[in-house]
PDB file of N, CA, C and O in Angstrom, chain B, residues numbered from 101:
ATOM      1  N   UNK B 101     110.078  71.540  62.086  1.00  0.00           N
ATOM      2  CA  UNK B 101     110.151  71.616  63.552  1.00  0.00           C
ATOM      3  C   UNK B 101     110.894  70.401  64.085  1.00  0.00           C
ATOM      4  O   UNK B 101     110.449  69.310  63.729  1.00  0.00           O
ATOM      5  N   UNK B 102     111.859  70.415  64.809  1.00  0.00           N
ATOM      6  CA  UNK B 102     112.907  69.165  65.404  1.00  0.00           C
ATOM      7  C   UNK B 102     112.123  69.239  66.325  1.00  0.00           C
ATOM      8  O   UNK B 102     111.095  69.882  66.540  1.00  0.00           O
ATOM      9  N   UNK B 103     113.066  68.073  67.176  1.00  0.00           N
ATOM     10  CA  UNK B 103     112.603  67.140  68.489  1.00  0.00           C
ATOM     11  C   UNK B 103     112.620  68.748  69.406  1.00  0.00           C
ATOM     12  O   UNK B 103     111.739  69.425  69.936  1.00  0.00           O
ATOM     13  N   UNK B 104     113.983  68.877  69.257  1.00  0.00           N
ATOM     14  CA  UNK B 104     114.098  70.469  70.255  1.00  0.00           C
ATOM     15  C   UNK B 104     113.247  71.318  70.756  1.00  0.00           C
ATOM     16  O   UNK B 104     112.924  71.614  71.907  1.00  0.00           O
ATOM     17  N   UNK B 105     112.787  71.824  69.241  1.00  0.00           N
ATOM     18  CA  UNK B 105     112.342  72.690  69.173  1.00  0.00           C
ATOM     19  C   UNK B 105     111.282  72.279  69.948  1.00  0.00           C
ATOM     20  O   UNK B 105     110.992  73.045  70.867  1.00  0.00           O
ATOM     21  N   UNK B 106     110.667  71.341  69.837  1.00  0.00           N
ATOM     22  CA  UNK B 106     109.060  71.158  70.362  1.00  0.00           C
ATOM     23  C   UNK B 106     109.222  71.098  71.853  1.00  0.00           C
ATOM     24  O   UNK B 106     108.263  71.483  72.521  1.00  0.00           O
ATOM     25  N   UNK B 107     110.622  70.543  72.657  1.00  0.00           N
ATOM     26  CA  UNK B 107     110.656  70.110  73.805  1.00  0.00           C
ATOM     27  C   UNK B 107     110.692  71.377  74.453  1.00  0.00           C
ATOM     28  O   UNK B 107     110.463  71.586  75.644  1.00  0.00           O
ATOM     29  N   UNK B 108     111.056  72.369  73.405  1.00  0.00           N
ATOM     30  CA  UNK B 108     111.670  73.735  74.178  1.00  0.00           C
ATOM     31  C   UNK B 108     110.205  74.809  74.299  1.00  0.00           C
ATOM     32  O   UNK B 108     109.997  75.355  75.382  1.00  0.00           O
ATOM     33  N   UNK B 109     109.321  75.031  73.219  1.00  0.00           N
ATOM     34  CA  UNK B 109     108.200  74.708  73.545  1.00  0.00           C
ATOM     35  C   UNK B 109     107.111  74.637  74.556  1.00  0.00           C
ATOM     36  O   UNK B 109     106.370  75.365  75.216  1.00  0.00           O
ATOM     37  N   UNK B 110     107.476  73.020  74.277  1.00  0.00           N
ATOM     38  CA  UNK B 110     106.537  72.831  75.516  1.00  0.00           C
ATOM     39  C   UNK B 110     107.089  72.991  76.583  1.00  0.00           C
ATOM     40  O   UNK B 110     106.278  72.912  77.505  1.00  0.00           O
ATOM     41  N   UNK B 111     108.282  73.217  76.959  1.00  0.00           N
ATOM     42  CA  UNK B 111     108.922  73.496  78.431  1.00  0.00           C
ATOM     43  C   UNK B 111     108.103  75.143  78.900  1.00  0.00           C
ATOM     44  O   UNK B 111     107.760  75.414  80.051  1.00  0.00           O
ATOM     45  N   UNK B 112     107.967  75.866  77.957  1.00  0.00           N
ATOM     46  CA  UNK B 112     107.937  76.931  77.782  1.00  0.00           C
ATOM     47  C   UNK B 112     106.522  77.081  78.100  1.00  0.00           C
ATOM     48  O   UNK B 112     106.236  77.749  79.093  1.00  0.00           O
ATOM     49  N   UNK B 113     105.554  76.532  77.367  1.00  0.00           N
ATOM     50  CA  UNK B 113     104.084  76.041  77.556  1.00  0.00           C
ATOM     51  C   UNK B 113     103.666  75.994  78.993  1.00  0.00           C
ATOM     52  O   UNK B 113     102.669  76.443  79.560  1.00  0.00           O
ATOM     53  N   UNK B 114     104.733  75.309  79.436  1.00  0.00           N
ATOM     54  CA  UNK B 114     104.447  74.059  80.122  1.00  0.00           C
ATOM     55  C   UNK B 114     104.656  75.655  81.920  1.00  0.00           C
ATOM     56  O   UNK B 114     103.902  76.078  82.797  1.00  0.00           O
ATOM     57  N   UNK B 115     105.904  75.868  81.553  1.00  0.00           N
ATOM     58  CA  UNK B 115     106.463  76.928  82.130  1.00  0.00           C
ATOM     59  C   UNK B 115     105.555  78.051  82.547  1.00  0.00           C
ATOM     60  O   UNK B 115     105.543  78.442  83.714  1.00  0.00           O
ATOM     61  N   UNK B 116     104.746  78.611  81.554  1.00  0.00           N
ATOM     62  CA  UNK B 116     103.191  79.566  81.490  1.00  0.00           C
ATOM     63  C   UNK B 116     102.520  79.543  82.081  1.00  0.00           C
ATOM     64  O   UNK B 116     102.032  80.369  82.852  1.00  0.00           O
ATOM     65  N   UNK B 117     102.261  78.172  81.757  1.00  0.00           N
ATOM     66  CA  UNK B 117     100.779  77.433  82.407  1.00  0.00           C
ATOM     67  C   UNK B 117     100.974  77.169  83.970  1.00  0.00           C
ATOM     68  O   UNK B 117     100.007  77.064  84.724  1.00  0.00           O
ATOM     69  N   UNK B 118     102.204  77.076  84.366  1.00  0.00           N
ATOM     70  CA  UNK B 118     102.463  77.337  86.034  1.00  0.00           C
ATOM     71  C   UNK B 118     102.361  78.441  86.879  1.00  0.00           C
ATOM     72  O   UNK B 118     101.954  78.542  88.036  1.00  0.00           O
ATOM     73  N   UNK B 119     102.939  79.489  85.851  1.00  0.00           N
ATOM     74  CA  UNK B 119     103.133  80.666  86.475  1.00  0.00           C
ATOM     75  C   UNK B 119     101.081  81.318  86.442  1.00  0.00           C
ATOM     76  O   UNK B 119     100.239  81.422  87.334  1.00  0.00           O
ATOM     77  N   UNK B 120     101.062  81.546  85.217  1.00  0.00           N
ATOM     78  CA  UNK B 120      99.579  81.634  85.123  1.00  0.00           C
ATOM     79  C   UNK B 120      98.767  80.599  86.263  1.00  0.00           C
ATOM     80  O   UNK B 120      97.883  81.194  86.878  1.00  0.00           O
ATOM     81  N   UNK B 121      98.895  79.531  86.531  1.00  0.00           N
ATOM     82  CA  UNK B 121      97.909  78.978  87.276  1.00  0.00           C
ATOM     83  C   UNK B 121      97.891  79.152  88.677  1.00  0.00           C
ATOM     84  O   UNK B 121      96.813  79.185  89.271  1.00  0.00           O
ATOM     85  N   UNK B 122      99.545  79.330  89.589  1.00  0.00           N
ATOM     86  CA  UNK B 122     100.336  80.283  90.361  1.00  0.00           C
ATOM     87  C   UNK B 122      99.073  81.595  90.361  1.00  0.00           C
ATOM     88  O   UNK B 122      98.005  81.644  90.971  1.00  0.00           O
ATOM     89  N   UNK B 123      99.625  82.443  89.542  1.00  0.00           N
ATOM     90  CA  UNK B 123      98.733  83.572  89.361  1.00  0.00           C
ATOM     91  C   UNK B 123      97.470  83.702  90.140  1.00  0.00           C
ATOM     92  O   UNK B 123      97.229  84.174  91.251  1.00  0.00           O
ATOM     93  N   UNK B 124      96.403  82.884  88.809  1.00  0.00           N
ATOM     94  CA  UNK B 124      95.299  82.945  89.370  1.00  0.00           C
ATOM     95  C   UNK B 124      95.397  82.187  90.878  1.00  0.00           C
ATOM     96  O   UNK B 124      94.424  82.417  91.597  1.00  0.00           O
ATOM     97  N   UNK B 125      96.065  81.630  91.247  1.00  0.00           N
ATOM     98  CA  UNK B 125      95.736  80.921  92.527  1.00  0.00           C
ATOM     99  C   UNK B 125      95.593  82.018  93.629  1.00  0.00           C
ATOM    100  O   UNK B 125      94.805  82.224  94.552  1.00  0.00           O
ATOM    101  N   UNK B 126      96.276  82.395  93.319  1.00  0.00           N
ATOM    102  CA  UNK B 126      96.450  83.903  94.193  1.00  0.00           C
ATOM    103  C   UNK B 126      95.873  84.392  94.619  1.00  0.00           C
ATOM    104  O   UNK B 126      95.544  84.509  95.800  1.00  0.00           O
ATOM    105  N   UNK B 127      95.458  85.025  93.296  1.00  0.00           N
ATOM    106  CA  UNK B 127      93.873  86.190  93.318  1.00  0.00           C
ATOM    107  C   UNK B 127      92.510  85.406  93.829  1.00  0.00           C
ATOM    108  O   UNK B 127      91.698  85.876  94.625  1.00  0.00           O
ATOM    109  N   UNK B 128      92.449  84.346  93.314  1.00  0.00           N
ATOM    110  CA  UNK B 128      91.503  83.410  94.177  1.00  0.00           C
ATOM    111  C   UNK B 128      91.357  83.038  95.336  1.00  0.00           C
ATOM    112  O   UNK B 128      90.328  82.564  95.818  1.00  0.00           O
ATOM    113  N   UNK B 129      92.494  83.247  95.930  1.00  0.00           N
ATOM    114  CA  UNK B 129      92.893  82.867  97.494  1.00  0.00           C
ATOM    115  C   UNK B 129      92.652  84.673  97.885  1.00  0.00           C
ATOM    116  O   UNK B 129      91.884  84.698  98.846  1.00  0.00           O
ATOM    117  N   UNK B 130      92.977  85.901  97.538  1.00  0.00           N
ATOM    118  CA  UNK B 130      93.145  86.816  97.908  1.00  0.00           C
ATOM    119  C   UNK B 130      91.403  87.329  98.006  1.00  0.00           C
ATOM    120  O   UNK B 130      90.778  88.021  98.809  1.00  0.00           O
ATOM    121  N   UNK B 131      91.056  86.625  96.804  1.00  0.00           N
ATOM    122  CA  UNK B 131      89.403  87.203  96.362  1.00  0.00           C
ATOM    123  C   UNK B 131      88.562  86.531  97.889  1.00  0.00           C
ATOM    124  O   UNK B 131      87.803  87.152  98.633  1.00  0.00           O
ATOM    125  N   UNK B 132      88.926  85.357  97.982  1.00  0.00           N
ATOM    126  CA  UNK B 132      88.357  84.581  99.275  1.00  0.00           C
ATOM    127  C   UNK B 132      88.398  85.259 100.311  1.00  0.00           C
ATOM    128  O   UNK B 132      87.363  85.730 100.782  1.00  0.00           O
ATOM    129  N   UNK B 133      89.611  85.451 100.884  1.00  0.00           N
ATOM    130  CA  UNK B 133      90.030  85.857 101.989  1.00  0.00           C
ATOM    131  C   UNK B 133      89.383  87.743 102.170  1.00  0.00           C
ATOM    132  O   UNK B 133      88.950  88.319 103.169  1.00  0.00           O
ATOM    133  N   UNK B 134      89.514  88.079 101.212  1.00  0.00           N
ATOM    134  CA  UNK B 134      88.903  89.541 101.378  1.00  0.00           C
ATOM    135  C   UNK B 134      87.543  89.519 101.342  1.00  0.00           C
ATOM    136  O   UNK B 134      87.001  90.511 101.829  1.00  0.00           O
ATOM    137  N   UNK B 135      86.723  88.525 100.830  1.00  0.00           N
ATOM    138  CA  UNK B 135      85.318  87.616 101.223  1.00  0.00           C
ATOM    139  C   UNK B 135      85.339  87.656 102.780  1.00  0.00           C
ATOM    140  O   UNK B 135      84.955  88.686 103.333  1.00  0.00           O
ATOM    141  N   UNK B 136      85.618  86.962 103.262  1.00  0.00           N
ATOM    142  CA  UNK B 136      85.704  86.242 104.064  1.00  0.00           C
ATOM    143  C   UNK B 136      86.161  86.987 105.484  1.00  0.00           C
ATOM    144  O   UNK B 136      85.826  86.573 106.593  1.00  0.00           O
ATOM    145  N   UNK B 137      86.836  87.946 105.290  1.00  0.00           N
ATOM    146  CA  UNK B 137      87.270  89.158 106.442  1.00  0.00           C
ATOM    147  C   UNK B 137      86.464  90.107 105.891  1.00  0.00           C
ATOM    148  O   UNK B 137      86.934  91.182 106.266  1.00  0.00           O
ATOM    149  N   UNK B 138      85.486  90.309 105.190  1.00  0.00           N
ATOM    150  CA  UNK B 138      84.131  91.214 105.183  1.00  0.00           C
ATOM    151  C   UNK B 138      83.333  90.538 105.545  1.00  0.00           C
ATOM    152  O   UNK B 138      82.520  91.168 106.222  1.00  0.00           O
ATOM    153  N   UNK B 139      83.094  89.463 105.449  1.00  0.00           N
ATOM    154  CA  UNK B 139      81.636  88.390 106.417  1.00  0.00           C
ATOM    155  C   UNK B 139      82.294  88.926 108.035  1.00  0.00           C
ATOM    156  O   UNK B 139      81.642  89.813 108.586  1.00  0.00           O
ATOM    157  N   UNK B 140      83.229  88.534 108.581  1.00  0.00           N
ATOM    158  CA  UNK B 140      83.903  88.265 109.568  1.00  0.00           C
ATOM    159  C   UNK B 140      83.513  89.842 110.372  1.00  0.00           C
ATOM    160  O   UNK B 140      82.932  89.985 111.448  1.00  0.00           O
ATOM    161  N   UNK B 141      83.962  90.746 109.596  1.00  0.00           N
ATOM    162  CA  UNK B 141      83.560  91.853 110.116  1.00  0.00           C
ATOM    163  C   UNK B 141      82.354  92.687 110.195  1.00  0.00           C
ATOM    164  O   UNK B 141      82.281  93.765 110.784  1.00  0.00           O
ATOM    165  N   UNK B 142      81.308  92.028 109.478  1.00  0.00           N
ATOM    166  CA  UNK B 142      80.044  92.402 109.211  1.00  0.00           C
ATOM    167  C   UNK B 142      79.536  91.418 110.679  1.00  0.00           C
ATOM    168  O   UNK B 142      78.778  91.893 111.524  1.00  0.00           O
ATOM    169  N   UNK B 143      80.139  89.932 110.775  1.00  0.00           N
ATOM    170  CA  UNK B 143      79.297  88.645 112.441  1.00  0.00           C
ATOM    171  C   UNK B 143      79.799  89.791 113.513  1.00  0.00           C
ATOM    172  O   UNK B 143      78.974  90.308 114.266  1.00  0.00           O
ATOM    173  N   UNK B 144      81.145  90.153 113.546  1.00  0.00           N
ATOM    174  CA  UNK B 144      81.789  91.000 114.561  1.00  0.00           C
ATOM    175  C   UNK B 144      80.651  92.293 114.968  1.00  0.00           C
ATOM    176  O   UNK B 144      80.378  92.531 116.144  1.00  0.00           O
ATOM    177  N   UNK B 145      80.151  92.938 114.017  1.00  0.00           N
ATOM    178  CA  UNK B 145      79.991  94.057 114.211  1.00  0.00           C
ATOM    179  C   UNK B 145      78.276  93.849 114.564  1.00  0.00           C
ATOM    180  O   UNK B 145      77.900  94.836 115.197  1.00  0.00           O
ATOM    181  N   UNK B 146      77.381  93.064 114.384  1.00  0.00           N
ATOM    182  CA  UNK B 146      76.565  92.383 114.562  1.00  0.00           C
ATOM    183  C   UNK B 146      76.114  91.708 115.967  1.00  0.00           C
ATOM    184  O   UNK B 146      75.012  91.546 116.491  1.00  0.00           O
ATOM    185  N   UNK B 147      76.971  91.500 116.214  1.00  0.00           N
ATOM    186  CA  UNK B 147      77.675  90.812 117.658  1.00  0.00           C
ATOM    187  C   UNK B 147      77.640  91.732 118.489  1.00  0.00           C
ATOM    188  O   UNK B 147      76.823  91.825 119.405  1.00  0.00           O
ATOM    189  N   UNK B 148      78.797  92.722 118.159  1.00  0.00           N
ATOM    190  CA  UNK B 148      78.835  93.917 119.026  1.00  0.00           C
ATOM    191  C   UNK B 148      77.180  94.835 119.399  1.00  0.00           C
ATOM    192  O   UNK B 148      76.793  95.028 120.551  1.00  0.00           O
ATOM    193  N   UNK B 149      76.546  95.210 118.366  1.00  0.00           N
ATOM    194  CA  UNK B 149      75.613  95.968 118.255  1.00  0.00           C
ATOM    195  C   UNK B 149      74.090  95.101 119.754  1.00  0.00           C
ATOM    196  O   UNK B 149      73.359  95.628 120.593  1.00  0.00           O
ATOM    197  N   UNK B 150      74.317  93.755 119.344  1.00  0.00           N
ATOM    198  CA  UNK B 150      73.415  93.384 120.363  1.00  0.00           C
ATOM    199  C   UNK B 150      73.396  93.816 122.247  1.00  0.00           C
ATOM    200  O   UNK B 150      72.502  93.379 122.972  1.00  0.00           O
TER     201      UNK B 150
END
């Protein structure tokens, strides 16, 4: 294994691990937010009913 090879690699690694962490950021932010506008609409509707 050369210097290269490893740099290319880990660029590559390195490259993954962004997109993947990108990724999940996402769905975590998406998982929240769809949380979070079902609370919202459950206080709303709660609200209303009084």
């Amino acid at each position: 294994m050369t210097l290269e090879h490893v740099a290319l690699v880990w660029q590559n690694g390195v490259g993954f691990g962004f997109k993947a962490g990108v990724g999940v950021g996402i769905a975590v932010g998406l998982l929240l937010a769809w949380l979070w506008l079902a609370w919202l609409w459950r206080w709303v509707r709660s609200q209303a009913g009084r």
